[in-house]
C-alpha positions in Angstrom: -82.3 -72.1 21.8 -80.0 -72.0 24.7 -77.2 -69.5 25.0 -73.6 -70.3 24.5 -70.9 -68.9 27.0 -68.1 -67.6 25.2 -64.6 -68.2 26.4 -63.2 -65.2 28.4 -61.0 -62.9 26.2 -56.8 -63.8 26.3 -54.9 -60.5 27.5 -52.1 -59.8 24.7 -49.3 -61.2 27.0 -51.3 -64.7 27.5 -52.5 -64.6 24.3 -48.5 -63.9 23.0 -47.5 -67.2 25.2 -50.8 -69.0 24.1 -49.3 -69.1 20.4 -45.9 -70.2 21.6 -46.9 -72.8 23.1 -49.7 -74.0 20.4 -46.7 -73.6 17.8 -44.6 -76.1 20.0 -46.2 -78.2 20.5 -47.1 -78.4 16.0 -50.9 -78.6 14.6 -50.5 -81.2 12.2 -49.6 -85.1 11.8 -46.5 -86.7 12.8 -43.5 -86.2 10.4 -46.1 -83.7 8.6 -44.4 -80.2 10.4 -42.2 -79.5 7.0 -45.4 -79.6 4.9 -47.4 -77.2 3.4 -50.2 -75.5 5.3 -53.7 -76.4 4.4 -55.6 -74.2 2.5 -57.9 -71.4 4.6 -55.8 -72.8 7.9 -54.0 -69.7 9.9 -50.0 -69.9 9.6 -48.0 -71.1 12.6 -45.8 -68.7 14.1 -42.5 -70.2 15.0 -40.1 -67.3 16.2 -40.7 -63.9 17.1 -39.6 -62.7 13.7 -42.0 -64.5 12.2 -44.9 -63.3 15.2 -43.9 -59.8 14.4 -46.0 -60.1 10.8 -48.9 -61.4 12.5 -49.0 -59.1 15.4 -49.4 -55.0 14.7 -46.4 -52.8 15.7 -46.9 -49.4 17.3 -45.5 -46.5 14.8 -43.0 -44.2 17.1 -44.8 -40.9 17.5 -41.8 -38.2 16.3 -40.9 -36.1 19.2 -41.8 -32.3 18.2 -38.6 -29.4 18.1 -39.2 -26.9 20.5 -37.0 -23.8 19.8 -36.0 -22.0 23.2 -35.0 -18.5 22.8 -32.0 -17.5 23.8 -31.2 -14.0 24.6 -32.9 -10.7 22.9 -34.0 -11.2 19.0 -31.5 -10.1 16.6 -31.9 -6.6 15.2 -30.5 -4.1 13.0 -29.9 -0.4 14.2 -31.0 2.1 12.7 -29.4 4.1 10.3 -28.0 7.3 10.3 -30.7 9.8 8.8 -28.9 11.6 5.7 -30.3 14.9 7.1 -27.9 14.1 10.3 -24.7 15.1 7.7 -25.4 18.8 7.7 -24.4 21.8 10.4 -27.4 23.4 10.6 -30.7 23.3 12.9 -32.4 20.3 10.6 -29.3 17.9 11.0 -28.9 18.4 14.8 -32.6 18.1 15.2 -32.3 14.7 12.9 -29.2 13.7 15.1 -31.3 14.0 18.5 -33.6 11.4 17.3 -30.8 8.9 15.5 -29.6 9.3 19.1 -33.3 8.5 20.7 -33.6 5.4 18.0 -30.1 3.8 19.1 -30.7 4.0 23.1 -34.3 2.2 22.5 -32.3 0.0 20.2 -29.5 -0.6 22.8 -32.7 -1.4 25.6 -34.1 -3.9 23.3 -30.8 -5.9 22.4 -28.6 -5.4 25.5 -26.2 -3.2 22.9 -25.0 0.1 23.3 -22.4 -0.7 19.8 -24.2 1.9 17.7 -24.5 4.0 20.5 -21.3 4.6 22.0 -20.1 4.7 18.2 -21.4 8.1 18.2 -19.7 9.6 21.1 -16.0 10.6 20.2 -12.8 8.8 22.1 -13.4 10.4 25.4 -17.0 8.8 25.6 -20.4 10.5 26.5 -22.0 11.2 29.7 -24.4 8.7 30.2 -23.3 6.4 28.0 -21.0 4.2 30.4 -23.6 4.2 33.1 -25.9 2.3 30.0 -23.1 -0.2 28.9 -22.8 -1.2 32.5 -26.7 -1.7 33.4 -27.3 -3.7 29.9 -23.8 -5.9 30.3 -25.4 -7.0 33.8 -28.8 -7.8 32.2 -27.3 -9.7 29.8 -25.5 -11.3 32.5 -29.0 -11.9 34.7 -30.5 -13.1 31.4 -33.1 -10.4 30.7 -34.0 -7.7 28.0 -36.7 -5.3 27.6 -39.0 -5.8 24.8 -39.5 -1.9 23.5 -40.2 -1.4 19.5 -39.8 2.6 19.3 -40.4 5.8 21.2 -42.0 8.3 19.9 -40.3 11.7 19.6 -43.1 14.8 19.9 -40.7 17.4 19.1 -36.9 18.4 19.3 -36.0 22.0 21.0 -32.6 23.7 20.2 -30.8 27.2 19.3 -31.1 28.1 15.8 -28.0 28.6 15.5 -24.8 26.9 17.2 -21.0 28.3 17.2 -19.5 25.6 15.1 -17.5 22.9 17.0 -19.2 24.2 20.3 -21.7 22.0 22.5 -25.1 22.1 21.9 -28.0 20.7 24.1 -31.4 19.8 22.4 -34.4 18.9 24.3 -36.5 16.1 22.9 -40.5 15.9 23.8 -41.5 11.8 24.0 -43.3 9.6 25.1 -42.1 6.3 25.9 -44.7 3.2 25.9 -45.2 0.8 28.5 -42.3 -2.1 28.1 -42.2 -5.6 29.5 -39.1 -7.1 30.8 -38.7 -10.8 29.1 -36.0 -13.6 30.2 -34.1 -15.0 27.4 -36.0 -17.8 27.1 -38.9 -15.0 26.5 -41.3 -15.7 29.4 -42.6 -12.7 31.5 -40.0 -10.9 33.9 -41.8 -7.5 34.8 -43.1 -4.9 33.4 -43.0 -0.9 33.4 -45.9 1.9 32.6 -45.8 4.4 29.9 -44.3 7.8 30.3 -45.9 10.9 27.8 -44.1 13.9 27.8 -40.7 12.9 28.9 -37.8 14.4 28.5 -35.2 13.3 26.4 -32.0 15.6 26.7 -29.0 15.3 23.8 -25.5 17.2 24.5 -24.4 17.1 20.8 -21.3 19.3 18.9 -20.2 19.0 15.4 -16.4 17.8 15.2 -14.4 16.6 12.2 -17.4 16.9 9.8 -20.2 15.1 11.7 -21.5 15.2 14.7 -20.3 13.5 17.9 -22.9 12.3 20.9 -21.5 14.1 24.0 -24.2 13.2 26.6 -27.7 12.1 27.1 -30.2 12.0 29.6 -33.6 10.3 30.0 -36.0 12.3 32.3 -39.8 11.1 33.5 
């Protein structure tokens, strides 16, 4: 039996401008437009409303929400330990590390809030130095993404002359941190440090006690 050749295929756009044309130009007999189709026979197509529910439309893919960070996550300090409250060795060794939880807190949000809040009017040593150096990060757009530091052990008198100035050495050791952007990609980064020193210049005054200086030593 010898082979048929079958007509090359239509691109959409000819094949589009094909049906316009065919629909012009009418199938049927004269004066016989306005009539019926005959059964099994394939609609004409007469305006491009009507072509759109013979031709298949494309379903929009929905464009996907990307959240961008902006800034260091939100956090909430770190109480005051109840054992803080009391004038003795156990309450300035449990206000040395409040004060070690609110500077990692203050590195990890750009907020030294809960921190200076423990200093009395005049302020602590160290403290203005800190507000400084995390107000310009913020600025720059950068934070350091630190969880905790771990405090080895607190070293102090035994006993303290009420209302007098007391230094306490802290043993920590302080993990490696990475510098993030606000929008949370990679900045720089900084090793860990065991064993460091962590000195707090405390003093009890008007029934608690006041932050008077702190220093960070690696």
């Amino acid at each position: 039996m010898p082979s048929r050749r079958l007509p090359p295929t239509v691109p959409a756009p000819a094949l589009l401008a094909l049906l316009l044309v065919l629909t012009a130009c009418g199938g049927g007999e004269r004066g016989d437009a306005s009539g019926p189709t005959a059964s099994g026979a394939t609609p004409s197509v007469s305006t491009t409303a009507d072509l759109a529910t013979v031709l298949p439309t494309a379903t929009p893919t929905p464009t996907p929400t990307v959240v961008v960070p902006d800034g260091p996550p939100a956090r909430t300090p770190p109480p005051l330990p109840s054992e803080a409250g009391r004038d003795d060795r156990a309450g300035r060794e449990a206000f040395a590390r409040h004060v070690v939880d609110l500077w990692v807190h203050a590195l990890a949000t750009n907020d030294t809030g809960p921190l200076t809040a423990l200093a009395p009017r005049g302020g602590c040593e160290g403290c203005a130095a800190l507000d400084r150096e995390l107000r310009q990060r913020t600025a720059d757009g950068w934070y350091v993404a630190i969880e905790q530091v771990a405090v080895a052990a607190v070293d102090g008198p035994r006993r303290a002359p009420r209302g007098e100035p007391v230094r306490l050495v802290a043993t920590v050791d302080i993990p490696a941190t990475y510098a993030l952007n606000d929008d949370g990609t990679f900045r720089t980064s900084s090793p860990s440090h065991d064993d460091a020193t962590f000195e707090v210049d405390l003093a009890w005054r008007g029934g608690r006690f006041v932050l008077l200086g702190y220093a960070v030593l690696t």
